[in-house]
PyMOL CGO cylinders between C-alpha atoms (Angstrom):
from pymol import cmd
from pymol.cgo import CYLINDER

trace = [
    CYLINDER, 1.80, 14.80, -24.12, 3.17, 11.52, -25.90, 0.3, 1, 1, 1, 1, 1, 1,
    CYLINDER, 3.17, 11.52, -25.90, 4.23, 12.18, -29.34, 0.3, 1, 1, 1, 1, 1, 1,
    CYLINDER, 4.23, 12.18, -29.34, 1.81, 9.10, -30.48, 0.3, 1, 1, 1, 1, 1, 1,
    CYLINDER, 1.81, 9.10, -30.48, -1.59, 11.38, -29.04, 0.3, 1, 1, 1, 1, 1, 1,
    CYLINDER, -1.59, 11.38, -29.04, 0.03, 14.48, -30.61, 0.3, 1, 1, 1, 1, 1, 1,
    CYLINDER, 0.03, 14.48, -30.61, -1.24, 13.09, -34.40, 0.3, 1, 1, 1, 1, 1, 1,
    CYLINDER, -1.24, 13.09, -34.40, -5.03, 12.14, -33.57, 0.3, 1, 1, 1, 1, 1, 1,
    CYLINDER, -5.03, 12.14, -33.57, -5.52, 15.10, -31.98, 0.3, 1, 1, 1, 1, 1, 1,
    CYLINDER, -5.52, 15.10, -31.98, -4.01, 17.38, -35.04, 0.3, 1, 1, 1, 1, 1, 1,
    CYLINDER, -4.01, 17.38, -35.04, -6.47, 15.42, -37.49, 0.3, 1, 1, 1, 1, 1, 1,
    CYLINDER, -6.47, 15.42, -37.49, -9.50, 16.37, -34.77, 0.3, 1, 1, 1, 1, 1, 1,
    CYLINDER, -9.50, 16.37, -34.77, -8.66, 20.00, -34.79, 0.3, 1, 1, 1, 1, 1, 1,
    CYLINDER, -8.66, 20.00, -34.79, -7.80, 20.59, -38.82, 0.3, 1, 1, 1, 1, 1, 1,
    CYLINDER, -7.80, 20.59, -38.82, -11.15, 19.05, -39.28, 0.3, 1, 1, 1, 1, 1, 1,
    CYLINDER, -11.15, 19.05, -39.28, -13.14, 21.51, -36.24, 0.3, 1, 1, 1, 1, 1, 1,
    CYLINDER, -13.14, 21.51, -36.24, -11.39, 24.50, -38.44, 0.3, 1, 1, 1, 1, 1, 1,
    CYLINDER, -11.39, 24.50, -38.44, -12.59, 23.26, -41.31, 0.3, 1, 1, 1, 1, 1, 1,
    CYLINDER, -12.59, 23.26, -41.31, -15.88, 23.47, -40.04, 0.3, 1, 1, 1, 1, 1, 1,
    CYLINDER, -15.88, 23.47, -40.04, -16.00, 26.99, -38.67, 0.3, 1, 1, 1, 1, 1, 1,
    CYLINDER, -16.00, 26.99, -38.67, -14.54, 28.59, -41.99, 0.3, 1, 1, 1, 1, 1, 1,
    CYLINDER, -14.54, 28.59, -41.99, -17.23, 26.49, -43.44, 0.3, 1, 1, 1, 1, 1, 1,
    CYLINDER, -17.23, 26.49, -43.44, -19.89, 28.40, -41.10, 0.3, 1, 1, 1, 1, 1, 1,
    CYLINDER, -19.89, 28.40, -41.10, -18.21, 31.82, -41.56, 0.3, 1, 1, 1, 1, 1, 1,
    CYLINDER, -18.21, 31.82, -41.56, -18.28, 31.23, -45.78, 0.3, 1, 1, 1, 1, 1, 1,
    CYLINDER, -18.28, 31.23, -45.78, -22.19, 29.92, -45.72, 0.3, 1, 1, 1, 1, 1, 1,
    CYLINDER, -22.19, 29.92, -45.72, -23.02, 33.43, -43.04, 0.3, 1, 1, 1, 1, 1, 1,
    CYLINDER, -23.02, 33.43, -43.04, -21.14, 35.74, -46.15, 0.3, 1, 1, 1, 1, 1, 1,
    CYLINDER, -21.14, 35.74, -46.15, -22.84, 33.40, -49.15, 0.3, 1, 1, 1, 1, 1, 1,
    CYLINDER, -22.84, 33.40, -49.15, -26.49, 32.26, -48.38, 0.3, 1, 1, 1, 1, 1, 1,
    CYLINDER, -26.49, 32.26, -48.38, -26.38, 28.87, -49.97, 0.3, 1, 1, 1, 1, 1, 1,
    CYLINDER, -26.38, 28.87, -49.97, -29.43, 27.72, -52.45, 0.3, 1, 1, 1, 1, 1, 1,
    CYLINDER, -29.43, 27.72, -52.45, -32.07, 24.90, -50.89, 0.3, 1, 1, 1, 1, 1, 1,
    CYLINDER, -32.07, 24.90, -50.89, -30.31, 22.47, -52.74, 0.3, 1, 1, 1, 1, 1, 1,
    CYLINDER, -30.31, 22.47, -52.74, -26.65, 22.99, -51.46, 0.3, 1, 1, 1, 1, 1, 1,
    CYLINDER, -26.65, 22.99, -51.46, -28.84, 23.67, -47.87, 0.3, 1, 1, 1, 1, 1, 1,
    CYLINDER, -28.84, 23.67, -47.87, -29.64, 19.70, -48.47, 0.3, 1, 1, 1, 1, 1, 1,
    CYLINDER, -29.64, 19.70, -48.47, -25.70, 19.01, -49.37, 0.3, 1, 1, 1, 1, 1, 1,
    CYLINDER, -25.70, 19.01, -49.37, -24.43, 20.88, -46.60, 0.3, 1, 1, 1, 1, 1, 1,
    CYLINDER, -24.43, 20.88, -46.60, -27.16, 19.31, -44.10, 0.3, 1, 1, 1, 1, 1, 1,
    CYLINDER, -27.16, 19.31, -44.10, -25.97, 16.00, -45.21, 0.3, 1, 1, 1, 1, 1, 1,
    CYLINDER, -25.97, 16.00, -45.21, -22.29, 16.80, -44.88, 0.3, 1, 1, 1, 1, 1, 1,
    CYLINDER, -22.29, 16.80, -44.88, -22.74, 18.37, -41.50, 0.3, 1, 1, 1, 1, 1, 1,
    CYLINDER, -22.74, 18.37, -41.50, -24.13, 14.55, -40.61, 0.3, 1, 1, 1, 1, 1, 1,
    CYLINDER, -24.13, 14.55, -40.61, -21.48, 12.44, -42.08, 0.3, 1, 1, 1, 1, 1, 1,
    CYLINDER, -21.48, 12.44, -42.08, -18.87, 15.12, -40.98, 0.3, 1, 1, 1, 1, 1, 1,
    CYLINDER, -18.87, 15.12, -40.98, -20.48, 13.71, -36.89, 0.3, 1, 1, 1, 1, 1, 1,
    CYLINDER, -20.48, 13.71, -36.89, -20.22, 10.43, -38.28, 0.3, 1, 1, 1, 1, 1, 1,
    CYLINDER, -20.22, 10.43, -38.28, -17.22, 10.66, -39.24, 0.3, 1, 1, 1, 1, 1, 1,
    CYLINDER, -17.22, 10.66, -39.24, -15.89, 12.82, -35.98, 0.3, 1, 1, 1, 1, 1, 1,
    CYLINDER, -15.89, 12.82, -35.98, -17.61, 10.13, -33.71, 0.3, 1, 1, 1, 1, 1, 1,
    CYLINDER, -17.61, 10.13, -33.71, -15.82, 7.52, -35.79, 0.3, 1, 1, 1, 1, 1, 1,
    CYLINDER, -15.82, 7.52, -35.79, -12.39, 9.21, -35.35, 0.3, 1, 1, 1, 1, 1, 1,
    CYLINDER, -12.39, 9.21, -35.35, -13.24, 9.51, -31.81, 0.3, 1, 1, 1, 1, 1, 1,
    CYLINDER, -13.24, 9.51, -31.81, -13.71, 5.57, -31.21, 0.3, 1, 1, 1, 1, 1, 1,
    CYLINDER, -13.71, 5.57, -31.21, -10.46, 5.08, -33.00, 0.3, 1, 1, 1, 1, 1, 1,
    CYLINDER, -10.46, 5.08, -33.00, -8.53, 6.99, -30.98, 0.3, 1, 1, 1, 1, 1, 1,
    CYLINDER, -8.53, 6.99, -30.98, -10.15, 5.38, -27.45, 0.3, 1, 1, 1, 1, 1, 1,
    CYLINDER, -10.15, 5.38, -27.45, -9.67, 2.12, -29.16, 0.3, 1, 1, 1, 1, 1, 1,
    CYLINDER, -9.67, 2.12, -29.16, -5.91, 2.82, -29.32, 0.3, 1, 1, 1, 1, 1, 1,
    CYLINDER, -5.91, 2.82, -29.32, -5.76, 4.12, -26.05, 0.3, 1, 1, 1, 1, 1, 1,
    CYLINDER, -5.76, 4.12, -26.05, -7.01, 1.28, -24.76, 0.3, 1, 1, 1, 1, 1, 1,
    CYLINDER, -7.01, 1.28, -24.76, -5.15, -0.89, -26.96, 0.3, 1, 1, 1, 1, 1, 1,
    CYLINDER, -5.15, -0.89, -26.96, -2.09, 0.53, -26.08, 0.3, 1, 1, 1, 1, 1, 1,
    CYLINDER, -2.09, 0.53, -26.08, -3.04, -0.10, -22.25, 0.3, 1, 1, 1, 1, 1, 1,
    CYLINDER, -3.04, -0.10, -22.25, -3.75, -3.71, -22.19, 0.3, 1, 1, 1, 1, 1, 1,
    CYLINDER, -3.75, -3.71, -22.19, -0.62, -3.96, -24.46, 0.3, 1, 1, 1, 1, 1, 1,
    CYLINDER, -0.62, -3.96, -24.46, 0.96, -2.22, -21.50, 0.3, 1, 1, 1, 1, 1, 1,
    CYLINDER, 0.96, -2.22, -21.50, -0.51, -4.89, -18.78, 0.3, 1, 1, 1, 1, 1, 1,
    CYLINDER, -0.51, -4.89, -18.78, 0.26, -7.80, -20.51, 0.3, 1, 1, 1, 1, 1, 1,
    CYLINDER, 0.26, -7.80, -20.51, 3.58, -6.52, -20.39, 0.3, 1, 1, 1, 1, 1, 1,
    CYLINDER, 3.58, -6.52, -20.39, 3.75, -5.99, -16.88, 0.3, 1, 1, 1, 1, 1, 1,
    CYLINDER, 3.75, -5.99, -16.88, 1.90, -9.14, -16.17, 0.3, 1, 1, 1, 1, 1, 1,
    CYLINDER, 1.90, -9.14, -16.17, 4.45, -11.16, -18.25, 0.3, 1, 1, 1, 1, 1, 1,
    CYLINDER, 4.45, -11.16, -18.25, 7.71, -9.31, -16.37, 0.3, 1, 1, 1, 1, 1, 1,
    CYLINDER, 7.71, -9.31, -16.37, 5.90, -10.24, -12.70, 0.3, 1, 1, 1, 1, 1, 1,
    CYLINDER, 5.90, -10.24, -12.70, 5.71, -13.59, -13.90, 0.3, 1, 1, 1, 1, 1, 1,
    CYLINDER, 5.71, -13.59, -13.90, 9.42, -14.19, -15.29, 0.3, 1, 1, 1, 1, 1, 1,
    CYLINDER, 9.42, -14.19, -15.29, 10.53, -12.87, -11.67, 0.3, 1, 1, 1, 1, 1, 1,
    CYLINDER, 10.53, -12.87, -11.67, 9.55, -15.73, -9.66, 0.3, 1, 1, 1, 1, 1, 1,
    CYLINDER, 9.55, -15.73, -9.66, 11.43, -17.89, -11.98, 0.3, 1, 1, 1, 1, 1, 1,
    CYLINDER, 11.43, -17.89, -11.98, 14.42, -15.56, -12.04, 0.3, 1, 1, 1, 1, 1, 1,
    CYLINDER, 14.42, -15.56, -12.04, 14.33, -15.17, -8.08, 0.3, 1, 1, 1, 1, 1, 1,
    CYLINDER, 14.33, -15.17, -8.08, 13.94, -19.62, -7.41, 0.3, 1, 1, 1, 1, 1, 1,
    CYLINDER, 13.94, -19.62, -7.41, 17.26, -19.73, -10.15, 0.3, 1, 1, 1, 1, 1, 1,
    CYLINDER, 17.26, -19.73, -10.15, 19.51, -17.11, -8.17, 0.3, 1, 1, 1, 1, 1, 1,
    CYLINDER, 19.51, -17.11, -8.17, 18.35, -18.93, -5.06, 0.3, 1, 1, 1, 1, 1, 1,
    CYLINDER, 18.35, -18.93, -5.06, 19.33, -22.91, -5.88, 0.3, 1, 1, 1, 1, 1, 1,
    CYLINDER, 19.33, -22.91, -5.88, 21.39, -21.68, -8.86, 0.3, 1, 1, 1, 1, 1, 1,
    CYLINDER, 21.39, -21.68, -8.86, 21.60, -23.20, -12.63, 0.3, 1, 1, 1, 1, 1, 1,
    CYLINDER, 21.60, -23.20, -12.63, 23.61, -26.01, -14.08, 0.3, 1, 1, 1, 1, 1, 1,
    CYLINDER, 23.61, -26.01, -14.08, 25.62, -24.97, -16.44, 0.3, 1, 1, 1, 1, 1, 1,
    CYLINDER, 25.62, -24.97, -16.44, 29.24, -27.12, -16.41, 0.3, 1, 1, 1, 1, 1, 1,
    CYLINDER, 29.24, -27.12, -16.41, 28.93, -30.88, -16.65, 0.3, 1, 1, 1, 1, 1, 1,
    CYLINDER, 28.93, -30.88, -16.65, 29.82, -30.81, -12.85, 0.3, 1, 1, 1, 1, 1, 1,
    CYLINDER, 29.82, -30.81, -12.85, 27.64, -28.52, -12.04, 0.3, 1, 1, 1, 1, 1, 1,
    CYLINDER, 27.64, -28.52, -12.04, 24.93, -28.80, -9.42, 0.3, 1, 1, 1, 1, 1, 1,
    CYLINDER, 24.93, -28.80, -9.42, 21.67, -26.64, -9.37, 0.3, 1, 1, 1, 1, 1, 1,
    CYLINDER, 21.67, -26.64, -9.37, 18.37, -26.08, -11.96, 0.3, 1, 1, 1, 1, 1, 1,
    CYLINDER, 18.37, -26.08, -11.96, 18.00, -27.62, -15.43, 0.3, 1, 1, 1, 1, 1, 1,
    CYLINDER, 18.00, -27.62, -15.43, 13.97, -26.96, -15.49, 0.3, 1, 1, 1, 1, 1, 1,
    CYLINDER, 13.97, -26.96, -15.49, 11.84, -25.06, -13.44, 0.3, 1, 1, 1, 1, 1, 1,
    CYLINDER, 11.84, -25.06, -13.44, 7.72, -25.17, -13.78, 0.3, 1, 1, 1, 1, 1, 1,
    CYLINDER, 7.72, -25.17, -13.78, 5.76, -22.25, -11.92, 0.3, 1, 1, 1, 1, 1, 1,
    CYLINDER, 5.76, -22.25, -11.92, 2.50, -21.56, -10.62, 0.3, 1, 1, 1, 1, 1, 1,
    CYLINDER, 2.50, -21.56, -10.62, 1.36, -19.04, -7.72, 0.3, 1, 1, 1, 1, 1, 1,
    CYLINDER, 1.36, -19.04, -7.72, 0.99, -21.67, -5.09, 0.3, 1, 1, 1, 1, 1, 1,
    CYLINDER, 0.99, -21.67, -5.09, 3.53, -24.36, -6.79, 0.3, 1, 1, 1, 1, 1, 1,
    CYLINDER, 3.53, -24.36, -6.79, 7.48, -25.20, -8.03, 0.3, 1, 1, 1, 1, 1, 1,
    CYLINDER, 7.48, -25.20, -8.03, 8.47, -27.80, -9.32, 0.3, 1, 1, 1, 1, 1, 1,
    CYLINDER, 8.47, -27.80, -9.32, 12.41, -28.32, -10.03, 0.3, 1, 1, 1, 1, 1, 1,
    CYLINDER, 12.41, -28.32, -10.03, 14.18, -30.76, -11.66, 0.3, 1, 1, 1, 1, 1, 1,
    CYLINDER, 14.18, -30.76, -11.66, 17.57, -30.48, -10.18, 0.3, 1, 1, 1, 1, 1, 1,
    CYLINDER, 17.57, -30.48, -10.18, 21.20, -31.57, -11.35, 0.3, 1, 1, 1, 1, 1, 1,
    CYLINDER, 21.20, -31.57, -11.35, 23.00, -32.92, -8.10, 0.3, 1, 1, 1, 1, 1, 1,
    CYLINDER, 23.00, -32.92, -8.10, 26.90, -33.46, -8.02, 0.3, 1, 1, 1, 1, 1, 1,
    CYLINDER, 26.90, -33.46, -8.02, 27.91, -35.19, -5.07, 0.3, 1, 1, 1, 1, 1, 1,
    CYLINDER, 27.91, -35.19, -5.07, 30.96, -34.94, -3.67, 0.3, 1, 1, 1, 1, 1, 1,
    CYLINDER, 30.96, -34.94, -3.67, 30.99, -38.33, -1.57, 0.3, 1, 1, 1, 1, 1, 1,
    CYLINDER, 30.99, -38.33, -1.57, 34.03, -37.32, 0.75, 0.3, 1, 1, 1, 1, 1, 1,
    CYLINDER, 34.03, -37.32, 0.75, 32.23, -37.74, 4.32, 0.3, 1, 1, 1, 1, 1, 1,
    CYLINDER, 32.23, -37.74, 4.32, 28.70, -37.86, 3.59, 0.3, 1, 1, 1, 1, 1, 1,
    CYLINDER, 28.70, -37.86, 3.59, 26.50, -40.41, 2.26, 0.3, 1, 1, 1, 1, 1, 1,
    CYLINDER, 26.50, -40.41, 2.26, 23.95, -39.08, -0.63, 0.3, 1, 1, 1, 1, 1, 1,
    CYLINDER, 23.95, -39.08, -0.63, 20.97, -38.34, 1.30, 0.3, 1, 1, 1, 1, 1, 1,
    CYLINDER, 20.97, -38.34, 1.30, 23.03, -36.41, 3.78, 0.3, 1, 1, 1, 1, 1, 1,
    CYLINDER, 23.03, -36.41, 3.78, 24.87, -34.64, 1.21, 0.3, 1, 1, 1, 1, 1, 1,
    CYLINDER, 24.87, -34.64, 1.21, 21.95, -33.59, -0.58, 0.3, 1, 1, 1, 1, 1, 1,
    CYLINDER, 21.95, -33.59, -0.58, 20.37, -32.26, 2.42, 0.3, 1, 1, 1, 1, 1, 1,
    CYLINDER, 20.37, -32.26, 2.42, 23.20, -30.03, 3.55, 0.3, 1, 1, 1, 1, 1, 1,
    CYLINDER, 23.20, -30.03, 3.55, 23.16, -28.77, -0.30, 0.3, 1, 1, 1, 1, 1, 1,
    CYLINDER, 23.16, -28.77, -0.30, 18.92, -28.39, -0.48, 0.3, 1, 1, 1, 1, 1, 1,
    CYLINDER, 18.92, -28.39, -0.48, 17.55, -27.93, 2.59, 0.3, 1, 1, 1, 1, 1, 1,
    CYLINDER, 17.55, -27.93, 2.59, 19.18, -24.03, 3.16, 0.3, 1, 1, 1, 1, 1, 1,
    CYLINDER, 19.18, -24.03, 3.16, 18.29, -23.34, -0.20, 0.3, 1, 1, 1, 1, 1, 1,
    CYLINDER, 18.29, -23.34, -0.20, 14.62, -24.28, 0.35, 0.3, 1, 1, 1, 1, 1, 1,
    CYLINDER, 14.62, -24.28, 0.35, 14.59, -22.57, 3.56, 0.3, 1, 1, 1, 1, 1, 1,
    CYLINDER, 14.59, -22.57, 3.56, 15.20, -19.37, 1.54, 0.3, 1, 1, 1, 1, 1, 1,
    CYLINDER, 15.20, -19.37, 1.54, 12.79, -20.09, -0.83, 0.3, 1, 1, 1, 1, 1, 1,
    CYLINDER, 12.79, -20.09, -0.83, 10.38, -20.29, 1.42, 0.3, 1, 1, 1, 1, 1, 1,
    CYLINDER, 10.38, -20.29, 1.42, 11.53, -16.84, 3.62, 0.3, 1, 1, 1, 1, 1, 1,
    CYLINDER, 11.53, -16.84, 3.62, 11.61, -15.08, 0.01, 0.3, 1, 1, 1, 1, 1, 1,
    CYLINDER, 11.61, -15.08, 0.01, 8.44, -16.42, -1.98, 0.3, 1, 1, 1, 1, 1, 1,
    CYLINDER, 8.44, -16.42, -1.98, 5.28, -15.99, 0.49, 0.3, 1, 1, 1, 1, 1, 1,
    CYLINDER, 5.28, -15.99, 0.49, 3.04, -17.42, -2.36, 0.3, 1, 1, 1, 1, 1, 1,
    CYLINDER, 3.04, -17.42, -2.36, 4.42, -20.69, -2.66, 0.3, 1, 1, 1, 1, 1, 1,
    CYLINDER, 4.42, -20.69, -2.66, 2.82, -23.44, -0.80, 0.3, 1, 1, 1, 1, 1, 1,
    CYLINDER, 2.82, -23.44, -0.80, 4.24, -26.47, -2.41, 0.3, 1, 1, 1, 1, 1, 1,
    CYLINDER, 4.24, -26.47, -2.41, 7.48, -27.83, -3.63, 0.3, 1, 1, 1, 1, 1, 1,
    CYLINDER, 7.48, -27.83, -3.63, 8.58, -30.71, -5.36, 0.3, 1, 1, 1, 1, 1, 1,
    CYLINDER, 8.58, -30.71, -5.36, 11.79, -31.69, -6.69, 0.3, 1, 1, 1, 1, 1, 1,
    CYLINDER, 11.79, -31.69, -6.69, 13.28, -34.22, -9.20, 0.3, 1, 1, 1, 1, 1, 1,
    CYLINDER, 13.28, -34.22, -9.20, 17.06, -34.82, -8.43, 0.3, 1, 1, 1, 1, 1, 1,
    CYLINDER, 17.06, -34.82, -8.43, 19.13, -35.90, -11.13, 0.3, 1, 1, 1, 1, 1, 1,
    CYLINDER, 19.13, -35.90, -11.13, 22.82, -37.26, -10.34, 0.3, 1, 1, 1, 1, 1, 1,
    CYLINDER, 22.82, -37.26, -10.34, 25.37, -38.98, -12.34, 0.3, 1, 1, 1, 1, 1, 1,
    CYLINDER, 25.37, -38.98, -12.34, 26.20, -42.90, -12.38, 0.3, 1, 1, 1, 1, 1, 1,
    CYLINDER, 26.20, -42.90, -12.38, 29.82, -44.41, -13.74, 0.3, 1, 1, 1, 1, 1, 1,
    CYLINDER, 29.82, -44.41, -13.74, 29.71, -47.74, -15.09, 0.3, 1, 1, 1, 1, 1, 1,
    CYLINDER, 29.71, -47.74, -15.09, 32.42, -50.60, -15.17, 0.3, 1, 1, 1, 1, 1, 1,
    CYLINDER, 32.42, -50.60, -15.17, 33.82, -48.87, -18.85, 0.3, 1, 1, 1, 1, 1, 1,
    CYLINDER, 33.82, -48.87, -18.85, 33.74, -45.25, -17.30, 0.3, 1, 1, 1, 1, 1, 1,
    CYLINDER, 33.74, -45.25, -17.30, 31.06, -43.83, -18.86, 0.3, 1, 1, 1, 1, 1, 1,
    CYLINDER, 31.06, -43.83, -18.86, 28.95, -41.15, -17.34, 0.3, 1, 1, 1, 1, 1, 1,
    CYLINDER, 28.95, -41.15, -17.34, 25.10, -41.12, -17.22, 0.3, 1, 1, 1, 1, 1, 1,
    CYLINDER, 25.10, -41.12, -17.22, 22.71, -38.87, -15.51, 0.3, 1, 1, 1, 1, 1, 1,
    CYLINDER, 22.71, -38.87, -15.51, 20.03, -40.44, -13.75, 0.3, 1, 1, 1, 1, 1, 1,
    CYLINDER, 20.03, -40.44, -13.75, 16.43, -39.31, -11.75, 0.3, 1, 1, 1, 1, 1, 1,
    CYLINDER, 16.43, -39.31, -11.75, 17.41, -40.39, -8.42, 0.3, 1, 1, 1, 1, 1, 1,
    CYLINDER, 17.41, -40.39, -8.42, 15.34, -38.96, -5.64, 0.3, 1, 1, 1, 1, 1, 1,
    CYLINDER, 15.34, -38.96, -5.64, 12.01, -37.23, -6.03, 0.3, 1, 1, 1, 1, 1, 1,
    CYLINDER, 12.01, -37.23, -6.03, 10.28, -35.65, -2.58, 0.3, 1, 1, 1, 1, 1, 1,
    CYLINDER, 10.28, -35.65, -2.58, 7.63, -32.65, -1.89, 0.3, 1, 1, 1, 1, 1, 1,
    CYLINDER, 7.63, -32.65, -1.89, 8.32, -30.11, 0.94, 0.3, 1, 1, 1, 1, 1, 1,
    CYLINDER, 8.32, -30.11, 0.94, 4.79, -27.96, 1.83, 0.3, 1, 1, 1, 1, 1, 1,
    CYLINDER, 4.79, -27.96, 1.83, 5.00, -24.49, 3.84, 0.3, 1, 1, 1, 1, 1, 1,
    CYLINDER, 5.00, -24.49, 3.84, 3.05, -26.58, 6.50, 0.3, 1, 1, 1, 1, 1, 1,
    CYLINDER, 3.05, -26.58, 6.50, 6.52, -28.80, 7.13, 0.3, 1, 1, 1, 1, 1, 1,
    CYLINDER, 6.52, -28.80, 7.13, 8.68, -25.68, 6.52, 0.3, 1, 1, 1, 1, 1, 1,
    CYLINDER, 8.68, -25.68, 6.52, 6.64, -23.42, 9.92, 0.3, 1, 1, 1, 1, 1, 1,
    CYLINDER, 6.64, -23.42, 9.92, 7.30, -26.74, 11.95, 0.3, 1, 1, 1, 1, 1, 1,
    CYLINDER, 7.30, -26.74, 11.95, 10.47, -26.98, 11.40, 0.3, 1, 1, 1, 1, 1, 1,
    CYLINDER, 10.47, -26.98, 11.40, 12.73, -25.47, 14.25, 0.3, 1, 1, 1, 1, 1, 1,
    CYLINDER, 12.73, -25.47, 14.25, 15.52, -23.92, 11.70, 0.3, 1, 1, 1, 1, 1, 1,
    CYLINDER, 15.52, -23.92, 11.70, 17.95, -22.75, 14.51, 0.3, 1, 1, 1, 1, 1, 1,
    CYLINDER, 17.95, -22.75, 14.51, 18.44, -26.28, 15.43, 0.3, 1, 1, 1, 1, 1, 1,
    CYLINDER, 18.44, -26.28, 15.43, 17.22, -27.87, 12.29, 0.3, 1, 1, 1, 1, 1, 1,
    CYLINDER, 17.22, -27.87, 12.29, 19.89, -30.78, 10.71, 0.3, 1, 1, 1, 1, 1, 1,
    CYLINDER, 19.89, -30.78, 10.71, 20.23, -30.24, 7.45, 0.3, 1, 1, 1, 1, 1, 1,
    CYLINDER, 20.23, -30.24, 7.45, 21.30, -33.46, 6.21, 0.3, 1, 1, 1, 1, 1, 1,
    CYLINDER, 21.30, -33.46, 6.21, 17.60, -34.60, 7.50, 0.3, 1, 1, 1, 1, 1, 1,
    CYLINDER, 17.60, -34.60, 7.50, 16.30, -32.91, 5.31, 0.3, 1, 1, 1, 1, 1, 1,
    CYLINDER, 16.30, -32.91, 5.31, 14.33, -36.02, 3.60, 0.3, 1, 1, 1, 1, 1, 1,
    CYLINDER, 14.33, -36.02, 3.60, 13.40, -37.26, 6.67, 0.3, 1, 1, 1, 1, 1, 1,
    CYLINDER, 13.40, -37.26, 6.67, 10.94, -34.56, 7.18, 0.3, 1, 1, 1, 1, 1, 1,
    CYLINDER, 10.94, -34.56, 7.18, 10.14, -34.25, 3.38, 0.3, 1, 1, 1, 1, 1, 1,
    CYLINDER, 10.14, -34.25, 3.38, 6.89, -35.90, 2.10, 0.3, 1, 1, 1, 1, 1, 1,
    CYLINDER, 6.89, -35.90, 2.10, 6.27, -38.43, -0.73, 0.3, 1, 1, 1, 1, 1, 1,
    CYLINDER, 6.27, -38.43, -0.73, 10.04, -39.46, -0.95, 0.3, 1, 1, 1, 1, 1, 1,
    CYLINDER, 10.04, -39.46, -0.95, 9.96, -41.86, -3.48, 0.3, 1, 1, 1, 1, 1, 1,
    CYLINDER, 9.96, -41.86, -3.48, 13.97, -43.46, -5.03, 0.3, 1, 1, 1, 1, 1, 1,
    CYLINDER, 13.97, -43.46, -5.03, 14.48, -44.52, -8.38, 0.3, 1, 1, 1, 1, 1, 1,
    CYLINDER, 14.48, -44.52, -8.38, 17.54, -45.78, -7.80, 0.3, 1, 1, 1, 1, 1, 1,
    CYLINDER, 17.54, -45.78, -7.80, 20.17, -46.45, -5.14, 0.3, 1, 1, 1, 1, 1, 1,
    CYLINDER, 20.17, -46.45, -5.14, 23.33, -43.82, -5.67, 0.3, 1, 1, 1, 1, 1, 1,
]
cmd.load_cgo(trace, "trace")
């Protein structure tokens, strides 16, 4: 038994011994009609009182096991996050590619993602399908409760001075309906926006 139960159920039993050396004294000593009246009325609030205690302690038990559920509920729901950030991976270095936000539901993601391209022998949209599309694939395999994804991509621009600025760039949805249809053995991944829905540019990288 839990050392927290251990207390309520001390108080429960000093108070039941109470009330048998009560009943052994009152079988020795015959009380008078008028401590007969005291001791009926004691005997009531003393159920009260034990019915009271009794709630108490349910109402803590059952405190203690939504406290216990909420919890758990809260722990299942960091995981998905936790599971979609070791998949794509976080930004963390200026150069860095992967997550800066993440929004989940059951059904939905939503990702705003920091993309560094390289530009040696790709162009952008081919670049950032060889860098999304295996990573969504997994997603997919990994999370059976998603249905929909969308994703914000975020690269940097230079201007004429040098400076660096981070830009939205590209925003598209993917839906588990396009990821079944997809033929991944022989899929392209720097198509990946071709089969993407609701590609929409912001600006031309």
């Amino acid at each position: 038994m839990k050392k927290g139960c251990k207390i309520p159920l001390i108080i429960v039993g000093t108070i039941i011994g109470a009330f048998i050396l009560l009943a052994i004294i009152i079988s020795i000593f015959p009380p008078s009609e008028e401590k007969k009246q005291k001791m009926a009325q004691a005997k009531i609030e003393f159920k009260q009182d034990y019915e009271s205690l009794k709630k108490s302690f349910r109402e803590l038990e059952e405190a203690k096991k939504e406290l216990k559920e909420l919890k758990e509920a809260e722990r299942k729901k960091a995981m998905p996050k936790n599971s979609i950030k070791k998949i794509f991976g976080v930004a963390k270095k200026p150069d860095d590619s992967g997550i800066v936000r993440i929004y989940y539901t059951e059904t939905h993601c939503s990702i705003d993602y920091r993309f560094f391209p390289l530009g040696l022998f790709l162009k952008y949209e081919s670049e950032l399908g060889v860098k999304l599309a295996p990573k969504i694939k997994k997603l997919y395999e990994t999370d059976d409760q998603i249905m929909t994804l969308s994703i914000d991509v975020i690269s940097p621009f230079q201007d004429k001075y040098g400076n660096i600025t981070w830009g939205l760039v590209v925003s598209f949805g993917f839906t588990r309906g396009i990821f079944n249809r997809i033929n991944w053995s022989r899929f392209l991944d720097n198509n990946l926006l071709k089969v993407a829905e609701d590609v929409t540019w912001y600006r031309t990288p």
